[in-house]
LOKE-436636 format. One record per atom (N, C-alpha, C): x, y, z. Coordinates in steps of 0.2 Angstrom, whole numbers, padded with zeros to 4 digits, always signed. Layout:
<atoms>
XYZ
...
</atoms>
This chain:
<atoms>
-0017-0502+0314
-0013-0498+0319
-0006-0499+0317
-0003-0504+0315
+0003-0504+0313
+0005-0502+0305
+0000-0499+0303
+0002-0495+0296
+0005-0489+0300
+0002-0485+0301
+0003-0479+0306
+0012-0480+0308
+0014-0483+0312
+0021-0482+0314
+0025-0483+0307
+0026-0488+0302
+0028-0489+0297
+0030-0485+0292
+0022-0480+0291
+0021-0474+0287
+0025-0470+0289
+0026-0468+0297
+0031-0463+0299
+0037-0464+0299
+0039-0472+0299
+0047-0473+0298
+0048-0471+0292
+0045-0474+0288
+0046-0472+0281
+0047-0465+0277
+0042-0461+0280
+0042-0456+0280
+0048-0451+0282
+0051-0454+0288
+0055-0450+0290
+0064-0451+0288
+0063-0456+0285
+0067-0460+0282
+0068-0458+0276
+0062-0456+0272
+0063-0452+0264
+0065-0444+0267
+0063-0441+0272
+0065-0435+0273
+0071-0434+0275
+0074-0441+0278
+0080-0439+0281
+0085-0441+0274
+0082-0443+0270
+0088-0446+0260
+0086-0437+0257
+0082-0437+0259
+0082-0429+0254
+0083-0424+0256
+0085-0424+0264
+0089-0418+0265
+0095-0420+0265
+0098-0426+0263
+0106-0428+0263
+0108-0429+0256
+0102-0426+0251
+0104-0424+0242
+0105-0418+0243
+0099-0413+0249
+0097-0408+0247
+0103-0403+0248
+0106-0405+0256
+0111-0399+0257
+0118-0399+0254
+0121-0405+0249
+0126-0404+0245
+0125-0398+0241
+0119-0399+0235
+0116-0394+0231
+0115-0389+0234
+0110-0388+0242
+0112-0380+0243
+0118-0376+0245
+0124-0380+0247
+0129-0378+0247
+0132-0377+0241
+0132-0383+0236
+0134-0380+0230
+0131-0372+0227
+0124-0372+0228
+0120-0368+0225
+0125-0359+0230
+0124-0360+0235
+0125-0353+0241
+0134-0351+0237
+0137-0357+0236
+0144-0355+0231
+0146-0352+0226
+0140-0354+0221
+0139-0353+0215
+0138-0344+0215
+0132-0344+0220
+0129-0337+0222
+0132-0330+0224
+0138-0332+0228
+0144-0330+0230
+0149-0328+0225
+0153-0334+0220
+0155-0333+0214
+0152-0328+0209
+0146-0330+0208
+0141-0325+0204
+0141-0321+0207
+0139-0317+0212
+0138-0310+0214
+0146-0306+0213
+0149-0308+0215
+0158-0304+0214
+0159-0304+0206
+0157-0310+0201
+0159-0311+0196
+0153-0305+0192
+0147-0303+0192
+0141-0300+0190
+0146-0292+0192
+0147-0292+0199
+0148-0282+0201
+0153-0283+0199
+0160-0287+0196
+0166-0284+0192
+0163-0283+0184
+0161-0285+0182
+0156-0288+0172
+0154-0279+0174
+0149-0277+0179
+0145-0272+0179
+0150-0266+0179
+0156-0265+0185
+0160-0262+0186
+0164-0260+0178
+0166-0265+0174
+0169-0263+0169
+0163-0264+0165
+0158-0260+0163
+0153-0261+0159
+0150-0253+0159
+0150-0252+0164
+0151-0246+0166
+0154-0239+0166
+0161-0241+0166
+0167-0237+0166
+0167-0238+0159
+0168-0243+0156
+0169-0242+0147
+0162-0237+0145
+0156-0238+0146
+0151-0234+0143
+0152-0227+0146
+0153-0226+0152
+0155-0219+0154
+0161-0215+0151
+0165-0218+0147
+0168-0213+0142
+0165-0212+0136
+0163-0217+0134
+0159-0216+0127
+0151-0210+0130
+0147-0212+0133
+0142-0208+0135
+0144-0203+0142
+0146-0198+0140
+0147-0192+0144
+0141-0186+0146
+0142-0181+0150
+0138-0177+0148
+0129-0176+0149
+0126-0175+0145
+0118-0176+0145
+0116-0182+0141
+0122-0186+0138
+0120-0194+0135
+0123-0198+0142
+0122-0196+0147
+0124-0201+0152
+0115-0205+0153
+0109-0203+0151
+0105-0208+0150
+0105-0215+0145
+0108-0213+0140
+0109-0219+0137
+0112-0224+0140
+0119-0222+0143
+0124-0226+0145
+0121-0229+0151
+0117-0227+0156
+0114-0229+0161
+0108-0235+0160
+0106-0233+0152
+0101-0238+0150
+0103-0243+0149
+0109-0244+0144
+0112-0249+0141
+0116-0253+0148
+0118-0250+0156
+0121-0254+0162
+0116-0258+0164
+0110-0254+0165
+0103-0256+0167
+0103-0263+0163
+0100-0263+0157
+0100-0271+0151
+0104-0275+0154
+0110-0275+0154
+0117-0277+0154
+0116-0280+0163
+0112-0278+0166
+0113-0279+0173
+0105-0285+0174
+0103-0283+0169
+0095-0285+0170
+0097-0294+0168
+0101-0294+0161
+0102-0301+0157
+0108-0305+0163
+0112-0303+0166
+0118-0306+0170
+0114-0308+0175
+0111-0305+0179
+0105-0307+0187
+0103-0312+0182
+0099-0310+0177
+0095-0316+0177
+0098-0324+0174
+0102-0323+0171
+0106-0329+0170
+0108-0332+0177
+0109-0327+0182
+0111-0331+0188
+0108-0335+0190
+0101-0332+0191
+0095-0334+0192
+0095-0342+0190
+0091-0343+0182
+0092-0348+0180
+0098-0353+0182
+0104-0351+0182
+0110-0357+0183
+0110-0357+0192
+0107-0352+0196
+0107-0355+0201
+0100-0360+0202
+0096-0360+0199
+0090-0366+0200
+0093-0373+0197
+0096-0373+0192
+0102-0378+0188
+0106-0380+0194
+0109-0377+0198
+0116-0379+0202
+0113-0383+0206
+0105-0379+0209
+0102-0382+0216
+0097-0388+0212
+0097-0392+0207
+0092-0396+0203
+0086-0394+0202
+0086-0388+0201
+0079-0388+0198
+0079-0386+0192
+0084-0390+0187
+0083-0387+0179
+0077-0386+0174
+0072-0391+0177
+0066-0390+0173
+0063-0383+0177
+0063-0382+0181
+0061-0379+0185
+0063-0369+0180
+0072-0370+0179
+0072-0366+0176
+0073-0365+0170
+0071-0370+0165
+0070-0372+0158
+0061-0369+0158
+0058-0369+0161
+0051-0367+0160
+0051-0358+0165
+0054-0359+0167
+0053-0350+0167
+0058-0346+0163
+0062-0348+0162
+0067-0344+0155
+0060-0344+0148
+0059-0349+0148
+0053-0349+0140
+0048-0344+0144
+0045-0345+0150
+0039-0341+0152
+0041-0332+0153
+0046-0333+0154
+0050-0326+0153
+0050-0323+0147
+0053-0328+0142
+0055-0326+0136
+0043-0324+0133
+0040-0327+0135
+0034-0327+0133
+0031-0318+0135
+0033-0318+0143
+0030-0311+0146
+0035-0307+0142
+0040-0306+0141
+0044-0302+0136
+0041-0300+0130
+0040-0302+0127
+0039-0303+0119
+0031-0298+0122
+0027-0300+0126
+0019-0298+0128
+0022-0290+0127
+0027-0289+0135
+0027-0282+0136
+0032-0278+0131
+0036-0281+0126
+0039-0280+0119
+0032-0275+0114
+0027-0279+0115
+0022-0277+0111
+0018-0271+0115
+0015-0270+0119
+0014-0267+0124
+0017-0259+0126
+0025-0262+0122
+0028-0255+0124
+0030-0252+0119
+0028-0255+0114
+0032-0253+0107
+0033-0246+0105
+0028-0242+0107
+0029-0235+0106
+0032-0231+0112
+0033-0237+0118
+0039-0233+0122
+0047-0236+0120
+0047-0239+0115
+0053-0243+0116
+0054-0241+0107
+0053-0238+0106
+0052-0233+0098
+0054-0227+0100
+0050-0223+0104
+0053-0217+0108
+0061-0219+0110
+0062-0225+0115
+0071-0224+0117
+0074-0225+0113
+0073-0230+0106
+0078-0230+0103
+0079-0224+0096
+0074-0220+0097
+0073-0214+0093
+0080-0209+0096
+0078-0209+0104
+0079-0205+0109
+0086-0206+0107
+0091-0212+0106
+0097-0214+0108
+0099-0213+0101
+0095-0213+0096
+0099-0211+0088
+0100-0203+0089
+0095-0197+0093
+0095-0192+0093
+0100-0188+0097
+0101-0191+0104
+0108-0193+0107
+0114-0193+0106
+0115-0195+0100
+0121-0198+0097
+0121-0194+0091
+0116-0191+0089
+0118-0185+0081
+0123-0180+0083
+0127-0178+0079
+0129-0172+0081
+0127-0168+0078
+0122-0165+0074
+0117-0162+0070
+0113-0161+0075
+0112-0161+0080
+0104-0162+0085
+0106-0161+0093
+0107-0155+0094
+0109-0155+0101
+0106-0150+0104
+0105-0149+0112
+0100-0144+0116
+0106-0136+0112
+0101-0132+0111
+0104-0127+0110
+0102-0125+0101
+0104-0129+0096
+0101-0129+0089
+0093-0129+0089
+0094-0124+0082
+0089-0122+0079
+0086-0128+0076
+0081-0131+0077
+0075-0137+0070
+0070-0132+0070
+0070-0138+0064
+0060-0139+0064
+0057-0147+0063
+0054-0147+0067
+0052-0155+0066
+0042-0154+0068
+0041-0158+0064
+0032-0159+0063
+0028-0153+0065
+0030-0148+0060
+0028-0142+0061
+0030-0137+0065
+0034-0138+0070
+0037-0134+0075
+0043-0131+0071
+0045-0126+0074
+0052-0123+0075
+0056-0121+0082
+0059-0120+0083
+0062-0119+0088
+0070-0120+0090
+0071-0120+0097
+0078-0122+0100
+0077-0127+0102
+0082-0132+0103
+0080-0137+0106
+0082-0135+0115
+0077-0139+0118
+0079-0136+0123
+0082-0142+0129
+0079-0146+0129
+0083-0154+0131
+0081-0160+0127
+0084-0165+0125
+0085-0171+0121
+0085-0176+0129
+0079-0180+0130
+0080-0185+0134
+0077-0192+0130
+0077-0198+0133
+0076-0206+0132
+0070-0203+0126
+0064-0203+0127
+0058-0203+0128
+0055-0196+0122
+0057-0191+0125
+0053-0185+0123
+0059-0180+0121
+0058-0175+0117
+0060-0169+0115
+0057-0162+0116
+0062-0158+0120
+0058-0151+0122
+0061-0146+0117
+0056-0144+0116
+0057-0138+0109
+0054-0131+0111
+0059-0124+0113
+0057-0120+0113
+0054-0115+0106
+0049-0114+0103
+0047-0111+0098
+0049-0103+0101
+0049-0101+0094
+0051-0092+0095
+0044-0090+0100
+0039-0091+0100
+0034-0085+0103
+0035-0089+0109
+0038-0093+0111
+0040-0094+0119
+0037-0101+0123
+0035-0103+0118
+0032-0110+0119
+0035-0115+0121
+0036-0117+0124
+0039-0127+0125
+0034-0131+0122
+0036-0134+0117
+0033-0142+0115
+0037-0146+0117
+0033-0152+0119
+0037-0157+0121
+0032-0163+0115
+0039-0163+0111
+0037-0170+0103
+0040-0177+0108
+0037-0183+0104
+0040-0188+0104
+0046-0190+0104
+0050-0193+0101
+0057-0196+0100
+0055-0196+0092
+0051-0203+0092
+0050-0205+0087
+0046-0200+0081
+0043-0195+0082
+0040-0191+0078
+0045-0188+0077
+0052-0186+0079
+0056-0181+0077
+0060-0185+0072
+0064-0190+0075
+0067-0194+0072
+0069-0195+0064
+0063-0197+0063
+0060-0199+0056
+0061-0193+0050
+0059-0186+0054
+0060-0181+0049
+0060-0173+0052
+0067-0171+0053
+0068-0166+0054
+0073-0160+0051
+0075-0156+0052
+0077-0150+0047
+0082-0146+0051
+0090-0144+0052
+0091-0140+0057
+0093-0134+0054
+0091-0130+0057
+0094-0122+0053
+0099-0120+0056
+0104-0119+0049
+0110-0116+0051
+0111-0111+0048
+0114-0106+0049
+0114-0100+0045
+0114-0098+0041
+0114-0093+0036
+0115-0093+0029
+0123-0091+0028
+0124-0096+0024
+0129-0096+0021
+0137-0103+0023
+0133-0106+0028
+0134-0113+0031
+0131-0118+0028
+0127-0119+0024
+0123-0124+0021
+0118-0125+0024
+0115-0131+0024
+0110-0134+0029
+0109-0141+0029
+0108-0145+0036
+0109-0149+0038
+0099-0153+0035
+0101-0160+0033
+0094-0163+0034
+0095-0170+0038
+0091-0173+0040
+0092-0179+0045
+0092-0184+0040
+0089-0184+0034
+0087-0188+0030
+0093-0188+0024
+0100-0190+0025
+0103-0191+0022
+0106-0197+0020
</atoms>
């Protein structure tokens, strides 16, 4: 019977040591928090306004892509340094590696959508290859009719929308420009 009281002093006594390490750290940790969030929306603020000159327009998906990444790596380092500031560094040394693991998985997984964006973002950025120009790419010809992340809409002469991949235009395409203009190839 006298193990009983013992056990609860003891216990109550290790609870009262570990929440007198604990609340320094979470104090440190909610300041950190605080610093980081002001420090993360100014980084994002001007990450933003710089890529928003550069991508104008109908490449304002790009630029929105590249804030998204940009906003995705900053949180998450927060993440990790805030588990570090509140002591749980092992804690976030095995989920930065378990992350880096699930990445590489859905890396693989998305290959043919993450081939399309960055197709999408080379097409984007041609000045040879804009909505309105005459191609022909993988058999089609047409106008182009929107150039987005993913996919390409092509209206053909008899009135048809095809919608090509990124990646299938990419690789090999033709623009027709009038006679007497020369002509463009993508493959130069």
């Amino acid at each position: 019977m006298t193990r009983i009281p013992s056990l609860l002093a003891r216990s109550l006594t290790n609870f009262v040591e570990g929440l007198a390490v604990a609340i320094p750290r979470l104090l440190s940790g909610l300041v950190f928090l605080a610093l980081a969030y002001v420090t993360v929306r100014i980084l994002l603020a001007l990450v933003r306004s710089s890529i928003g000159r550069i991508y104008i327009g109908d490449r304002e998906l790009v630029g929105d892509l590249i804030v998204t990444l940009a906003a995705i790596f900053l949180w998450f380092g927060v993440a990790l340094t805030f588990l570090k500031v509140v002591g749980m560094g092992d804690i976030a040394a095995s989920l930065g590696t378990a992350v880096g693991f699930i990445a590489l998985g859905v890396s693989y997984a998305l290959s043919e959508m993450i081939e399309d964006t960055v197709a999408g973002v080379y097409l984007l950025r041609d000045p040879d290859f804009n909505p309105g120009y005459r191609v022909e790419a993988k058999g089609v010809t047409g106008t182009v009719a929107a150039i987005e992340l993913r996919k390409t809409r092509i209206d053909t002469d008899a009135g048809d929308r095809v919608v090509l991949a990124n990646r299938e235009i990419e690789s090999r395409w033709t623009h027709d420009v009038p006679d007497g203009e020369g002509s463009s190839n993508a493959d130069e």
